[in-house]
Every structure is written in C-alpha cells, then in structure tokens.
C-alpha positions, 0 to 999 in steps of 0.5 A, spaced: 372 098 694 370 105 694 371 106 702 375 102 708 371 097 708 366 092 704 362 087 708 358 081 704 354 076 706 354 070 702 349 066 705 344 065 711 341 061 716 334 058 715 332 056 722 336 063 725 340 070 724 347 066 723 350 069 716 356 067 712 360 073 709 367 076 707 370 083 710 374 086 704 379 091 707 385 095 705 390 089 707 386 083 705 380 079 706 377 075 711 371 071 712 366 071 718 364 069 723 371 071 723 376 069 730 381 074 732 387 072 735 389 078 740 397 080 739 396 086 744 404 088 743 403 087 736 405 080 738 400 073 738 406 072 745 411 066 743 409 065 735 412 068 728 407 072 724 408 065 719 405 060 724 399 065 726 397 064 719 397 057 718 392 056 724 388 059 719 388 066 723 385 070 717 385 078 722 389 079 729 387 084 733 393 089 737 391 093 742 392 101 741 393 102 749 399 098 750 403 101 743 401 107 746 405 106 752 411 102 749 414 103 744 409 109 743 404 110 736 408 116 733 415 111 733 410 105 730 408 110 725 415 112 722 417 105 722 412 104 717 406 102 721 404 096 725 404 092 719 410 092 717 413 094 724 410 086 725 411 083 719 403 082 719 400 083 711 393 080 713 387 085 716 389 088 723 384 091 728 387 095 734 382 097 740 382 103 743 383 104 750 376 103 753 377 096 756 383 098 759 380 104 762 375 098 766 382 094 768 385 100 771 379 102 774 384 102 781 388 107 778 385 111 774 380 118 774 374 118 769 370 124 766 367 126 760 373 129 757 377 122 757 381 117 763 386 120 766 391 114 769 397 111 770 402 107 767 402 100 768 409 100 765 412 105 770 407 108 773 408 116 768 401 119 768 397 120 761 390 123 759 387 118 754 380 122 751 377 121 744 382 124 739 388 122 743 384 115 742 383 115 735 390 119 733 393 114 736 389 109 732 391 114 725 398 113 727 399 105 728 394 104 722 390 099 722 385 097 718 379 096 722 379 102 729 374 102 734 371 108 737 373 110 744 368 107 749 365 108 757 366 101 759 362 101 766 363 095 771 359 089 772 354 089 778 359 083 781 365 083 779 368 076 778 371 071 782 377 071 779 378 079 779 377 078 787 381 073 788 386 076 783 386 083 783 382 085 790 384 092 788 381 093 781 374 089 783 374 094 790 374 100 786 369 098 781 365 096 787 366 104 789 364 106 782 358 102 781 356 104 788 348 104 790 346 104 784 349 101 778 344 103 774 345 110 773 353 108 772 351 104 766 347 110 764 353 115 765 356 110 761 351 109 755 350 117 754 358 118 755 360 113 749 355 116 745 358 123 746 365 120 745 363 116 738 361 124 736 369 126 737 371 120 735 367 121 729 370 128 728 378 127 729 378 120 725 384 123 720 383 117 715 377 115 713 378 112 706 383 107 708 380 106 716 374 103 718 371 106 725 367 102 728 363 105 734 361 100 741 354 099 744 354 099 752 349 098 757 350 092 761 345 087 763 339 093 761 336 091 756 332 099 755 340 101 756 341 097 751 336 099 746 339 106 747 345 106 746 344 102 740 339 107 736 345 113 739 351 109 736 347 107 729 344 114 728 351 115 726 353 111 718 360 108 720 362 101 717 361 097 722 358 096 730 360 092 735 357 089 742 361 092 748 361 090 756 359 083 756 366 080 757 367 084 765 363 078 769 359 077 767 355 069 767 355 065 760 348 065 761 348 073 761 352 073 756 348 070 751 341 075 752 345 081 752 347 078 745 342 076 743 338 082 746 343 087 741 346 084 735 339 085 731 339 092 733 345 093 729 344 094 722 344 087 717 349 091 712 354 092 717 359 087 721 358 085 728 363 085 733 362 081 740 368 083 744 372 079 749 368 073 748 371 067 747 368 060 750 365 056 744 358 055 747 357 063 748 360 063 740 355 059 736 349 063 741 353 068 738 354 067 731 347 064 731 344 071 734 348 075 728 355 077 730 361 077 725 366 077 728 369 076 735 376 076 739 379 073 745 386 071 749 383 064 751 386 061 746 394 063 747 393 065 755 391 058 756 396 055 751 402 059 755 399 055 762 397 049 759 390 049 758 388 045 751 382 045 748 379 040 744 373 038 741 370 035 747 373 041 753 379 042 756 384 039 760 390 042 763 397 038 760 401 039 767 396 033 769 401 027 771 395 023 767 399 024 761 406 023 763 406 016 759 400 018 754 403 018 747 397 020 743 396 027 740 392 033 743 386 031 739 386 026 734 385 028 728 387 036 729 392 038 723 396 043 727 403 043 728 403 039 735 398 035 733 399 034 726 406 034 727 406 028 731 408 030 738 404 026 743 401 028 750 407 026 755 412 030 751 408 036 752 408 034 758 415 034 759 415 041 756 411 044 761 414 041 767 421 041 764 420 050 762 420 050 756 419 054 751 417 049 746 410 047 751 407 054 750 408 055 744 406 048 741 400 049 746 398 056 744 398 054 736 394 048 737 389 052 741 388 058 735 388 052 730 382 050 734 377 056 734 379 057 727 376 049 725 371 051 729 370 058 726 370 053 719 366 049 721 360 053 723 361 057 717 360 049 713 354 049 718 350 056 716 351 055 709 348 048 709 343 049 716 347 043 719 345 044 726 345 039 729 351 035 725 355 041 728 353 038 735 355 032 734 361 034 732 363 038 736 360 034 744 363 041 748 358 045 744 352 041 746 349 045 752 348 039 756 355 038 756 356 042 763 360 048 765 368 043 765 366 043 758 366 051 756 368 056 761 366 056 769 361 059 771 363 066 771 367 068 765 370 075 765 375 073 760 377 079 756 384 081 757 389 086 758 394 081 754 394 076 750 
C-alpha cells in the first residue's frame, strides 16, 4: 500500500451503483458497505473492544472533539495513540469538530477562521479552526480523519431538537435567518477554503487518510458546487455531509442520491450520520461505501430493539412473560446466548446494567447482518430476496418500521 489508504471494488450491482469493495489502511482492513460503530469517547459505552469485534464491527469511529476536551489529544498521543490508548487494533476513523460546531450552535461564534465555543464539559473557551482540527487528528492518529467542514443548519429544525433543546434549535433558526440560501452558500465556500488548510496542515499524509465533506443541504446547484470544489482537491476518499441535522428520510434519500455519483468511483464514500436501514440500502444502492450512526447503541442503552421486521421498545410490559429471544435466529450474545424478552425486560426496569449492554450488542450485531447481507445481495443482484428477508426494508412498511418521519439522527455521543 503505497499511501494511507487502498480502496478496491470487487463487484458491482447491475440494476444500480451498489458496489462491494474492501478499504485497506494501516491498521487493518474492512469491507464496504461498511457500518461504523461510533465510540465518541474512545468508548462504544458499556462494551470491551472484544465484544465489539464479534458483532462484526470491522472500523469504529471516535470523535476528535470530544478527546479533544477530555482527556486532551496531546495526552492521547504520548499514551501511544487512540489505538492503543483503547485497546482497538482494527481501523479507527476520528470526525473533526464540524458537527459538533452545528450542536453548539447556542454557545458558539462562526467565522472564517474557525469556531470559537464553549466547553460542554466545564464551560472553558476553545477556538477550533482547521489546523487545530487537523493537528488534533495527528495526535490521536486515526487511520481515516476528516477535513474540518462548515455544517449549516437545516431550514426546520427538528421536532425533537425543539423539544429537547429549544436553545440550539433557536439559534439555528437565527442563524438560517430570511435566507437560508445564502447560509448554505457561506457554508459551501467556507468548507472549500478550510478543506485547502486542512490539506496544507495535515502532518502525516503517509500513514492518515483525509478525507474532505461535501456541504450544500437540500440545493442541488449547492450540491453540484461543493462537490467540483472539494474533488478538485486528490484526497483518498469523500464524504456526503449535512443530511443527518433534520431533515426527512425522503430528503435524505435525494440528497444522496443527487451527491454520490458526483464523487469519483475510485474513492470510498462516506454518508455521514445516517443510520435508519431504508435510508442505508437508498444509500448503498445510490453508491456510498461507508456509513456511521449512534442508533444502534443510543436506542440499546433506553431499550430500543432492532429486528428485521422494526423496532420495538423492551420496557413494554408485553414482554414481562415472553420467553422468546430479540429476534429468533440472530447469533448475538443475547440472542444466541439464550436470553429471553421478559429477562431483558426485568434488566431495563430493574437498572441493570446488563439490560443496555446485551441490547446495545444485539443492535450492532444487527447493522453489521444487514451490512453482510447487502453485500450477499450487490454480488448476486438479489434485490428483491434481500426484501423479503428483511420486511423493515420494504417501503411499503411504514414509518414504525424505519425511523419517524423527521430523522436528525446523528449525534454528539454514542
């Protein structure tokens, strides 16, 4: 592998741009389409690096922000690295801070130099730019680092963000103001200029692969822009940016499929923050490569279960007498280990700790199946086969079944 990264595509769909391929990087390899469990702290929360590995998790993802903060990336270097600092050998990606920036909104200033913002932890002032982004991603050394990016906010924030945080969706309101056009077009030319300084203090471009972030929201001549501006630079991979921050699936899906033919073939592709299974395969199917989310762990931790055929929540008292497993024919640990609905059940209203981490396990277990079995579908164009296997696939199976209607799913934490 003469550079950070080797990318190659061993089979393609014939009725769509679906393709199977494997990403070599210094410390190891995975196949694509490829899931990332997100370990923002250098943590998937409550489960050894061990367990991750058998659900299938071939990369994780960490989050540079937040080592940034605690314990602080110099520390993390001297201690060896985020690999060795967290006892994961396999391929790590690290984001850089752009998303965080679009959940600090409320507390934050943006200009062309950076973001200056504060503390989540104890309220201290930091200025983020480019190459303190970057220089943060040379010191944990992950294998795959992305380029600081501008995330504009949607033109509605989400229900959720409004109920939850009514101050970070007033201030991304403020900051859409009359005209959210020309935001997104700040945002697009403001990421092309800090891909250009990223590109200039990356230290080490032999072991690291950069990969820049394509902006734009819902414009499609945005979209088109950003785009051209990013891939004129040669960088080992690209990723789809701002899809995950309100918006509906349906949107979702056009943007994708709008952006991943605009990114060269001979790249990875990185759709970043989506996670709901229907949006995956549109995904997939559309051309991307890799994808991450904090569904599976974030649900498993409040007793969300995800199966084949939708999700259903654990806690229900439906379940206090049901001695069948999460899913019959699932192999994970709480599954194949032979725990049964009610005792989870018990786990979760009892507080134990057992509860999130069986849950959590069988939820990654679940994307990486489905991410194998895609791959099974690409090689052979069993489109339809996959379906059947997989009812929560099936459009027709209603919004319970994938997500509500407004996702906004990505996520400061896993």
């Amino acid at each position: 592998m003469s550079g950070p990264l080797r990318f190659e595509v061993d089979a393609e769909s014939k009725s769509c741009d679906a393709r199977v391929g494997r990403v070599s990087v210094a410390h190891g390899s995975f196949d694509t389409p490829a899931f990332m469990p997100v370990g923002t702290r250098a943590s998937v929360k409550g489960l050894l690096p061990s367990q991750v590995r058998e659900t299938g998790a071939q990369i994780i993802l960490n989050n540079a922000f937040h080592l940034m903060l605690r314990p602080g990336d110099a520390r993390v270097r001297d201690l060896g690295g985020v690999h060795a600092f967290m006892k994961w050998s396999g391929p790590i990606l690290t984001d850089s801070g752009g998303f965080q920036a679009w959940s600090l909104a409320d507390t934050n200033r943006i200009n062309d130099e950076g973001v200056t913002f504060r503390s989540p932890i104890d309220g201290s002032r930091h200025h983020l730019s480019p190459e303190r982004a970057i220089e943060v991603q040379n010191n944990l050394g992950a294998d795959i680092i992305m380029a600081f990016d501008d995330c504009p906010p949607s033109v509605a924030s989400s229900e959720r963000l409004k109920a939850h945080r009514p101050e970070l969706a007033a201030a991304h309101e403020r900051q859409v103001g009359r005209d959210h056009h020309r935001r997104l077009v700040e945002a697009v030319d403001r990421t092309a200029r800090w891909l250009e300084r990223c590109v200039a203090a990356h230290a080490r471009p032999q072991e690291q692969a950069l990969f820049g972030i394509v902006q734009g929201g819902p414009d499609e001549a945005l979209r088109r822009r950003s785009a051209e501006q990013v891939v004129s630079l040669d960088l080992p991979g690209y990723a789809i940016g701002g899809v995950a921050v309100g918006e509906s699936s349906e949107a979702i899906r056009t943007t994708v499929a709008l952006t991943a033919p605009l990114l060269p073939a001979a790249r990875p592709r990185y759709l970043m923050g989506v996670g709901y299974e229907r949006d995956l395969l549109a995904a997939i199917r559309a051309g991307v490569d890799m994808f991450d989310c904090v569904l599976p762990t974030r649900n498993g931790r409040n007793g969300g279960a995800f199966t084949r055929s939708g999700r259903f929540q654990i806690r229900n008292a439906r379940f206090s007498e049901d001695l069948t497993p999460i899913e019959e024919g699932c192999d994970c640990p709480a599954c194949g280990g032979g725990f049964s609905r009610a005792y989870l059940r018990h786990l979760f209203t009892a507080g134990e700790m057992l509860g999130p981490i069986l849950l959590s396990l069988h939820n990654i277990r679940h994307f990486e199946r489905l991410m194998v079995d895609i791959r099974a579908a690409i090689r052979d164009d069993a489109w339809s086969s996959l379906v059947r296997a997989w009812p929560v696939l099936d459009p027709l199976a209603g919004a319970a079944a994938s997500g509500p209607e407004v996702t906004g799913d990505r996520s400061t934490t896993s």
